[in-house]
N, C-alpha and C positions, 0 to 999 in steps of 0.2 A: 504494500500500500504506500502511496505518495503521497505526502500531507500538504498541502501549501501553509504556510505561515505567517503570522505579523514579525513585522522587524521591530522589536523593542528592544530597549535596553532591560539585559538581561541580570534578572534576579538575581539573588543571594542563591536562593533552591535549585535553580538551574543546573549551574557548576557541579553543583554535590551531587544529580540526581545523572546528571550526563558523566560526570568521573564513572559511577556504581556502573550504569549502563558498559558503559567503553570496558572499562577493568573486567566486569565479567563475560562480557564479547568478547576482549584480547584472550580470556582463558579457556572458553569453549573451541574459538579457533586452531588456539597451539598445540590443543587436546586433540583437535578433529585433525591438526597436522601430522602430528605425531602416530593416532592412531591410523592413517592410511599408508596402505600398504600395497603393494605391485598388481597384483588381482582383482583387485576395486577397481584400476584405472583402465577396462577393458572402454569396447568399442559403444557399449549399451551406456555407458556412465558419460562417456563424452559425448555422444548423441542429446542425452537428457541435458545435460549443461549447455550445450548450445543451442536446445531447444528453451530452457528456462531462461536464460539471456535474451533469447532472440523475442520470443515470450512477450516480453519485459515490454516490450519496444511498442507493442502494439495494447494499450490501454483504453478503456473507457470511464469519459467523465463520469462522476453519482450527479447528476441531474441535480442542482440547488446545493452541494455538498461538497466540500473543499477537498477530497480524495477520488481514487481514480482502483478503478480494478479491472485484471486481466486472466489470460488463460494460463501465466508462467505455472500457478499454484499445482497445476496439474503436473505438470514434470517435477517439481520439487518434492510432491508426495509421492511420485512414481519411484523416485531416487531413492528414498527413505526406507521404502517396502522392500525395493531391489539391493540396497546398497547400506541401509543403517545411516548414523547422522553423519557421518566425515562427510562423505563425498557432499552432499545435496549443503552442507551449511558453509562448506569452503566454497560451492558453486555461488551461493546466497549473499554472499560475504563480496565476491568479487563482482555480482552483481549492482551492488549496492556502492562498489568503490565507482563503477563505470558512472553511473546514475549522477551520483555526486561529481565527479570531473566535468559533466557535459551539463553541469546546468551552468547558470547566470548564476554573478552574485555569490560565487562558491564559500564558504565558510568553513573552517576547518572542525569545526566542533558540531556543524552538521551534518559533513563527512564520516567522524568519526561517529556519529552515533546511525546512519546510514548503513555500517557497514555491522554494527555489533548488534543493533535489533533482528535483524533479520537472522543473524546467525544464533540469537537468544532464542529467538520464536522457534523456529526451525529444530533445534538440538534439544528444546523442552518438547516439542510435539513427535518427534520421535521418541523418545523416551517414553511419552504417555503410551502410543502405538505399541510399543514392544511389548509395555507393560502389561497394558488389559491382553495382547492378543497371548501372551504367556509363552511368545519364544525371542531367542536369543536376537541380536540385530543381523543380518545376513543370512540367517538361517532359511530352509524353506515355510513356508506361511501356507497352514491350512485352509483349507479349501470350503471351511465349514463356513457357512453364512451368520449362525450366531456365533463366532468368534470374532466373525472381521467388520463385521456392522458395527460393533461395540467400540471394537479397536478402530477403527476408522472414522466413528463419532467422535472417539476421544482425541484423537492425531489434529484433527481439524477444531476442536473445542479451547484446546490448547493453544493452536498456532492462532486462530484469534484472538482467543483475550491475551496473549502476551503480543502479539504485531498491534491489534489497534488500542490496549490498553496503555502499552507504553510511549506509543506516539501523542495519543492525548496526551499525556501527560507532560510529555517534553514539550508539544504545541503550548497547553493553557500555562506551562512556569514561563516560555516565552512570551506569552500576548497577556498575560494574566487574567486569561479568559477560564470559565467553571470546566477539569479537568472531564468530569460527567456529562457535562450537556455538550463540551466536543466531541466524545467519545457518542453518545446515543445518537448523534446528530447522521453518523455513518453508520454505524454497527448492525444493524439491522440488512444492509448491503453484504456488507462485506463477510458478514455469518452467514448467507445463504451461497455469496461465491464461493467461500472457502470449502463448506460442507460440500457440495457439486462437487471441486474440485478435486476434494480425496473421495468420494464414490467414484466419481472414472479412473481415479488411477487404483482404483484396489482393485475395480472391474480389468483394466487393464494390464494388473501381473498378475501370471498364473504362480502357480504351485512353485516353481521352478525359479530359477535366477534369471530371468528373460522376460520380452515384454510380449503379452498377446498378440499378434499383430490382426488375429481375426476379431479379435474383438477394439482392436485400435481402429481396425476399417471401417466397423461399424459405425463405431462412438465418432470417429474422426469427423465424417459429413453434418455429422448433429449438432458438434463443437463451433466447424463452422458456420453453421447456419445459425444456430445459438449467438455467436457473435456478431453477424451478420443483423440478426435481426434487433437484436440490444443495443447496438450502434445504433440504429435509424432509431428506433425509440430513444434511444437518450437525446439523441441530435433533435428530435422531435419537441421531448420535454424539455430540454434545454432552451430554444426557441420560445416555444411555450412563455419557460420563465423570463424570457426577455422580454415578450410582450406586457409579460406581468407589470416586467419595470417601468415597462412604456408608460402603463398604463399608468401607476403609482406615482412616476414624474407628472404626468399632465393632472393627475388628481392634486397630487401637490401645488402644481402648477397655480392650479384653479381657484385653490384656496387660498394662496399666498394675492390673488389678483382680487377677489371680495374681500378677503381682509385690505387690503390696500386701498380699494373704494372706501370702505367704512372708516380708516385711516384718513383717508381724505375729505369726508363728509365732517368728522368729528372735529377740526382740529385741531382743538384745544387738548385733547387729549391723542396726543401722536403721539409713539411710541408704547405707549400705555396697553398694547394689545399686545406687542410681540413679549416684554419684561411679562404680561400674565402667565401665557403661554410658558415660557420659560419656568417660573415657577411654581405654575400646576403642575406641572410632572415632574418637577421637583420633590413638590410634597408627595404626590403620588410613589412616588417610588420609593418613598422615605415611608410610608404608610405599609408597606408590601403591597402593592398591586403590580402585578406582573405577565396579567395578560396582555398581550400583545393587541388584541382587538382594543380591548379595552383601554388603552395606552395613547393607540393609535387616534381612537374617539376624544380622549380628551382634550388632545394635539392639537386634533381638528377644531374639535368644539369651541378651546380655548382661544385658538387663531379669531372662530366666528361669531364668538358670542354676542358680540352687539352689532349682528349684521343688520337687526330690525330696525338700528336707527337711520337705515337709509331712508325710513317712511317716517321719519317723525320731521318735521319740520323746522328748516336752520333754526328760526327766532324763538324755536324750545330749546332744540340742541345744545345750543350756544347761548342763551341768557347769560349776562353775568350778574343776576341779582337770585335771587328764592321765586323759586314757580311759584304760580298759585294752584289753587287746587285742579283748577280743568287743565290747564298746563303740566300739571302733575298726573294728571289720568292719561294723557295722551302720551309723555313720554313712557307710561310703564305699560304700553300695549307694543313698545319694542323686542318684547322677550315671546311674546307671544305671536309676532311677526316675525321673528327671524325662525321661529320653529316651521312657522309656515313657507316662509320662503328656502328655506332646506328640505321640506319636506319633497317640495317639487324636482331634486335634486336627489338620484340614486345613489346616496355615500354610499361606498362599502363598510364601514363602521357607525357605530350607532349613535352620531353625534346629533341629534335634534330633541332627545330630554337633555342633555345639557344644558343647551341652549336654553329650553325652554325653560326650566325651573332652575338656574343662578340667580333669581331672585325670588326664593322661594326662601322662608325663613323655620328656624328648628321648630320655634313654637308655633307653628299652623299660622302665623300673619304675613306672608309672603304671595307674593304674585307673579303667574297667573294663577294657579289653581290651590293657595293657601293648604299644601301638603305639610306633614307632621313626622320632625324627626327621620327615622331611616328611611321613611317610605321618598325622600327627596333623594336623586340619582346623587351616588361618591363623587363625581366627577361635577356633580351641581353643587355641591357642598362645597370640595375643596375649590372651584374657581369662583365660588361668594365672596369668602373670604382672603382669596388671592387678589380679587377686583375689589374690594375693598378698603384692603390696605394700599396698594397701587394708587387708587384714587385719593385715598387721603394722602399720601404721599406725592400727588402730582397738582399742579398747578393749576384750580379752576378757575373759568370767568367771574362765579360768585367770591372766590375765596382765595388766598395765596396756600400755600403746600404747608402739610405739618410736616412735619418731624418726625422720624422714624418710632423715637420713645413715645409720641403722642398719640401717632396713629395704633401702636400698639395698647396700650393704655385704651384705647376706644375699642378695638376688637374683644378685649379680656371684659372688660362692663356689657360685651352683647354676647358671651359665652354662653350659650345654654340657654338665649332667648333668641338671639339675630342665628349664630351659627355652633353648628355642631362642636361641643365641648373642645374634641377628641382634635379634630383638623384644627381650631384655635390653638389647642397648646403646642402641636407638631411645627404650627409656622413659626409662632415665636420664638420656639428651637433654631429653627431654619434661616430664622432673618438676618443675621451676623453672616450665612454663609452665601446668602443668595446676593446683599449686598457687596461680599466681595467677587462674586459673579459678573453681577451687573457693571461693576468698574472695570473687570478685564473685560467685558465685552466692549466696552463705553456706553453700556442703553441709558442710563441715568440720564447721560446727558439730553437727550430727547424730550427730558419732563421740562431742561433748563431753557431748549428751546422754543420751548412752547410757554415759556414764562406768564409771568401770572397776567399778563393782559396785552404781550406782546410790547411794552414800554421802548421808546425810539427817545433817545435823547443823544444829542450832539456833545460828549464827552470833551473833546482835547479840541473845538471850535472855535477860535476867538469873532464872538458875534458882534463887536465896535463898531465895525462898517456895515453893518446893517445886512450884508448879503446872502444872510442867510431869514431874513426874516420876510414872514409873508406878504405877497401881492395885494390881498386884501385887506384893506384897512376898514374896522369898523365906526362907523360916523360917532359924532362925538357926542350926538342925545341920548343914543344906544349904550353907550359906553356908561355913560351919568345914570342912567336907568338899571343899570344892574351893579354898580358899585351901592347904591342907593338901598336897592334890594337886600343885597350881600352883609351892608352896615349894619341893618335889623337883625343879623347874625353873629354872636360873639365867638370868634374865631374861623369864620368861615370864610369862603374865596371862591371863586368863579369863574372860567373861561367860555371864551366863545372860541368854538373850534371850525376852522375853515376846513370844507370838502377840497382836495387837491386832486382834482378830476385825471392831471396826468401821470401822479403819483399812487392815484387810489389810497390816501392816505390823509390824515386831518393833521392839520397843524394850526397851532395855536394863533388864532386872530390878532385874540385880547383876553387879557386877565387882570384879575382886580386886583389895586395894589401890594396886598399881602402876598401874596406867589407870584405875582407876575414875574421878578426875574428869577425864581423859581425853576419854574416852567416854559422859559423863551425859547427853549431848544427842543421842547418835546414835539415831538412826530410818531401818530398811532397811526399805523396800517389798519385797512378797514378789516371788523371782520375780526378785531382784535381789541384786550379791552371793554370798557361800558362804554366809551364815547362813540368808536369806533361800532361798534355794534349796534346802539342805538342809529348813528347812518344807514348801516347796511339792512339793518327791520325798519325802518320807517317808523321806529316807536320807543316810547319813552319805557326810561326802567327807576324803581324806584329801591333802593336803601342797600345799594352795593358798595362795596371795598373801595375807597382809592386809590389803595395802593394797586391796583388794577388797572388806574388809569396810567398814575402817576408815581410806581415803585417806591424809591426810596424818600423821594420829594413828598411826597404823603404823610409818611412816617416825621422827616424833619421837620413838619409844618404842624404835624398832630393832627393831622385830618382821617377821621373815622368813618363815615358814613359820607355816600352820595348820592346826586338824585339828576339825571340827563333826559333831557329832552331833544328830539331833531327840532331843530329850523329851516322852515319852506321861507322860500322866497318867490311869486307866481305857482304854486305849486312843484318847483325844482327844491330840490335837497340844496342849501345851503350848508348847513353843518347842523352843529348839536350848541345846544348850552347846558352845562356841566355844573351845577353847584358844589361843595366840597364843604362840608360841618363838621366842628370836630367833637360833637357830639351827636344824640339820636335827633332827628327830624323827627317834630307834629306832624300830621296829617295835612295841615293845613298849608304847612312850608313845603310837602310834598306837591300838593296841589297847585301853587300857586308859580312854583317851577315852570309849568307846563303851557300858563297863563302869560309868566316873564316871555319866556321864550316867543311869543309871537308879539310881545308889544315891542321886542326888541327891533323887530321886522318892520312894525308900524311907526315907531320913529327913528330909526335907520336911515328907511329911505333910497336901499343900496339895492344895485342889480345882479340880478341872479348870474349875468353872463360875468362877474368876476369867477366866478367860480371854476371857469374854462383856462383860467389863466396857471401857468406851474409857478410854483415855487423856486426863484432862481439859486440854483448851486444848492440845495436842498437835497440829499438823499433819505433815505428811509435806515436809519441805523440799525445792527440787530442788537435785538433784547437785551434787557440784563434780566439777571437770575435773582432771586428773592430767597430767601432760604424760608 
């Protein structure tokens, strides 16, 4: 048998298990040297030997199975029955040196262990043969069916578990792959070659020191067609498994291309899919789950779980304030949408309870179908709380990101009400190691990208000359009317943000003395952000973060809460106006926001067609990162 192998760097166990190997290969061989003698080396023993070499030559792949089997086996057992172990283990031995010189890549240590398995396997399975059949090595071999059945099971029983037992083994201390599941992975093969191959060769000697040749005649045309037909089947199945892969890539394919829509729909939360993915089978695997099916689903599942937010609508998607309630209904018919849009969809793995119920809660308050404890799918439990942490850990529209300790601290207070006990303590286990994961891959950074509102500010800019500041100038009654506004606010501040149509990005108009050189350099991409967002919906949001808008500039100024409205100009999208409190807004300062905003247009007095005009020498910074 021929094993392929990983190339690792090789173990401690290695060395010690391939020394044991070689040393008692060197000592069976100088034995089998020693013991051969003049009359062995007839015309019948060199036929077998170049029929077992030549043998050799002509192999067939195990179809999905990193080894390979041929018809040599049959001349090595005919050797053994004819000739005892010298001849057939020095034949085996030199076989095995040939093998090794003509490959690629040669190694000396798997040369030498090349050349002593074979003559291990070989000189133990004669020995079993002799033994049950109860006569000497070389002697004549009775002719009785219940002597040589037995002894012929055993010769073959032998010569496999020592050929494919010790090759596993030498494979899994190289690749540090399970010793057993190498080994079962073939064995099944190569026990029914090996048994075939000592029934024709016992069929094969007679009584006598010689080979049947009437029954080699026989057996001969069957051997070949045997092989003959086993090739095309293998060649077949092989094939076969390569469609398999075809197919496995384009399913991959596929999934990796919806997930990347939904990545692109979402996108405040980029990256945020693939780091789950990553750490649901993480925990999975740290849980013992080891089905492959099952593995496979969660992979998928994990990649698709929120493919139903391709139906939920951007100015839900993306708020950066608190839904309300019907806002809140419509996003959580996401989960129950992407079931349905997978379902249309023939996976091979059973990814659409996944999907479906990752937002299904341990104590029966979860949606869509408010299921209880275990009866919610493994693979829907552990990606709750993988999306979970993930999200508290990533940078929302409504919220900047916690903190690892924080969002942990949140998952352990919903243990045994939000999510399953068991998957809760497994991750917190896990979170030390996934985070240093995540750094070798670099995904973290993906959360930093997508920062907490997209913030654009002109860092290392010296703005003196003016040329970075906007086209549009807001008139001076507009400007008195919301400093005005803003004054009845103790600590609060104000911008009016210009739409920069060639930029697709707002920059700051005007702002009310308190921030205004604050905030001279900032620039929000639409689409990003409350202010920025509020353009791109046509609609006001009320008691979001500033530092959403305005990063660290928020934090320096002490501003807490905000409240934006767009500004039409003739019906054109003008920009937004932006209040900034550094404490809670009344209802009534909420309201009256939305009210400013249009009298600013009424005594303004300004055209909508500035708005066509770019920003000179103005780019669109990238973000900074919020912790």
């Amino acid at each position: 048998m021929q094993t392929e192998r990983v190339r690792l760097a090789r173990p401690a166990p290695l060395p010690v298990f391939l020394a044991a190997v070689v040393a008692t290969g060197a000592a069976i061989i100088a034995h089998s040297v020693l013991s051969l003698h003049a009359p062995l080396l007839n015309g019948y023993a060199l036929l077998l030997a170049a029929l077992t070499i030549a043998g050799g030559r002509f192999t067939i792949q195990i179809p999905g199975r990193p080894a390979t089997v041929s018809v040599s086996e049959v001349f090595v057992f005919a050797s053994v029955l004819l000739f005892g172990p010298a001849v057939p283990v020095l034949t085996v031995a030199i076989d095995g040196l040939y093998i090794s010189v003509t490959q690629k890549n040669r190694r000396l240590y798997r040369t030498l262990f090349n050349v002593a398995e074979p003559a291990i396997s070989t000189w133990t399975a004669a020995q079993a043969f002799f033994a049950v059949a109860g006569v000497a090595p070389g002697a004549p071999l009775s002719t009785s069916m219940p002597v040589l059945v037995p002894a012929a099971v055993a010769m073959a029983g032998v010569f496999f578990l020592f050929n494919s037992g010790l090759t596993a083994i030498a494979v899994a201390l190289e690749s540090g792959a399970s010793p057993f599941e190498l080994w079962r992975s073939h064995a099944w093969y190569l026990a029914v070659n090996y048994h075939a191959a000592a029934s024709v060769a016992t069929l094969a000697v007679s009584s006598g020191a010689r080979i049947n040749f009437a029954v080699v005649g026989l057996v001969g045309p069957l051997l070949v067609l045997s092989y003959v037909a086993y090739r095309e089947a293998s060649t077949r199945a092989d094939e076969a498994h390569r469609h398999v892969a075809d197919v496995e890539h384009l399913y991959r394919a596929s999934v990796e291309m919806l997930a990347i829509a939904v990545d692109a729909k979402d996108q405040v939360t980029h990256g945020h899919i693939r780091r789950v993915q990553q750490h649901t089978l993480t925990v999975a695997a740290s849980m013992g789950v080891t089905d492959t099916r099952e593995l496979k689903a969660m992979e998928a599942g994990a990649l698709l779980h929120d493919i139903g937010k391709l139906a939920v609508p951007d100015y839900v998607l993306n708020k950066p304030s608190a839904l309300t309630p019907a806002e809140f209904e419509t996003m959580k018919k996401h989960a129950s949408m992407g079931a349905r849009i997978l379902t249309a969809v023939d996976f091979p793995y059973p990814i659409v309870p996944t999907v479906r119920h990752h937002h299904e809660q341990w104590d029966g308050r979860g949606y869509p179908d408010s299921l209880v404890g275990a009866e919610i799918p493994l693979g829907a439990r552990i990606l709750a709380v993988v999306d979970c942490f993930d999200a508290l850990t990533s940078d929302r529209p409504y919220r900047p990101r916690l903190t690892d300790a924080q969002a942990v601290a949140i998952l352990q207070s919903r243990r045994g009400t939000f999510y399953d006990p068991a998957v809760v303590d497994r991750f917190v286990e896990l979170v030390p190691e996934l985070r240093r994961r995540d750094a070798d891959a670099g995904d973290h950074c993906d959360a930093q990208a997508s920062v907490v509102a997209g913030l654009s500010r002109l860092a290392a800019r010296d703005l003196s000359d003016g040329s970075a500041r906007p086209a549009v100038v807001i008139p001076a009654a507009a400007q008195r009317l919301v400093e005005e506004a803003v004054a009845a606010m103790p600590g609060a501040g104000a911008c009016v943000f210009a739409m920069n149509a060639a930029q697709d990005a707002l920059v700051v108009a005007y702002a009310t003395a308190r921030i205004g050189d604050g905030v001279a350099g900032v620039i929000i991409p639409v689409g990003s952000g409350v202010s920025a967002c509020v353009a791109a919906n046509r609609s006001a949001i009320r008691r979001a973060e500033p530092v959403l808008d305005l990063g660290e500039i928020a934090r320096d100024f002490g501003l807490k809460t905000c409240v934006s409205a767009p500004v039409f100009v003739r019906a054109d999208l003008f920009g937004t106006l932006t209040v900034y409190g550094a404490g809670p807004m009344s209802d009534e300062i909420v309201a009256d926001v939305g009210l400013l905003a249009q009298e600013v247009v009424d005594h303004g007095q300004f055209a909508g067609r500035q708005l066509q005009e770019p920003v000179a020498q103005v780019g669109v910074a990238r973000p900074e990162a919020h912790g």
